[in-house]
N, C-alpha and C positions, 0 to 999 in steps of 0.2 A: 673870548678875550680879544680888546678892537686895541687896533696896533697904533701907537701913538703918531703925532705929525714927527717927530724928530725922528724914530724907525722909518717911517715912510720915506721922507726925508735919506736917510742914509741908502733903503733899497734904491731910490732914485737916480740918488748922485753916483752908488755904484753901476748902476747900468749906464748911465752916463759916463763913466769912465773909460767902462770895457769897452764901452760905441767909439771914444775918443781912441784909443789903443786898436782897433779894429781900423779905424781911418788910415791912422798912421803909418801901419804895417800897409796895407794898399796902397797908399801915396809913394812909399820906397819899391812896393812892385813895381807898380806903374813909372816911377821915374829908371829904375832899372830897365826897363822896355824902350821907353825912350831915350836913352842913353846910346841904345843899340842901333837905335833909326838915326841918332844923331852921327853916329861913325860911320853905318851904311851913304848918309849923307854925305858926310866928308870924304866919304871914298871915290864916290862918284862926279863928285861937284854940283850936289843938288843945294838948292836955296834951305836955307836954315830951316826957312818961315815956307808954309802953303797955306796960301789965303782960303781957298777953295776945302779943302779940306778943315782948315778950322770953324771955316761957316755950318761945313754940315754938321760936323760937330757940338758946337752949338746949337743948334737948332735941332739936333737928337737928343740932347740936354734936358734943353727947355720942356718938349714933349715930357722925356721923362719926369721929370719935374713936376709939371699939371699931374699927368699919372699918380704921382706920389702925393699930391698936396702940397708940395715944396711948391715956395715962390720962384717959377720960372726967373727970374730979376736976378733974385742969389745968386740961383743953379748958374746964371749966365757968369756972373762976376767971377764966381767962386774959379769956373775953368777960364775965364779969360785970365787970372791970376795963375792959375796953372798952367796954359799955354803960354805966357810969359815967359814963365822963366822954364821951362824946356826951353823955348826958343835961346834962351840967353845961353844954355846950355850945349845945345845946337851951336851958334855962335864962339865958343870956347874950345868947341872939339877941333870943326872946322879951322879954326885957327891953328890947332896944333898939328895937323896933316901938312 
């Protein structure tokens, strides 16, 4: 029995889902962690932002990225939109110290 394109379809968009839910949960770990660097920051008077450290980062990205078939380009956007707004968040802590 061959499975129709609308089942196919539907097994897709569910694993597509669970990927988007799987993301999301990681991003609030992740911002949880950084949340934490952000106070360790504020406590000490360190800079929101570290340039040095976000390049390598990037650039550990990117590799991963090639590695995976991902468009390093994305992979690059996607965290400079994520070091953003930690930094913003950094920024917020700092201020309340």
């Amino acid at each position: 029995m061959s499975v129709g394109p609308q089942d196919e379809l539907a097994r897709l968009r569910g694993s597509i889902d669970n990927i988007d839910a799987a993301i999301v949960h990681m991003l609030a770990e992740r911002f949880k962690c950084t949340q934490q660097v952000g106070r360790l920051k504020a406590e000490y008077k360190l800079p929101p932002a570290d340039p040095a450290r976000e390049r390598e980062q990037i650039e550990r990205l990117r590799r991963l990225a090639e590695d995976a078939r991902l468009d390093p380009g994305f992979a690059e956007k996607f965290l400079n939109f994520i070091i953003a707004e930690v930094i913003r968040h950094h920024e917020r802590i700092a201020g309340e110290e």
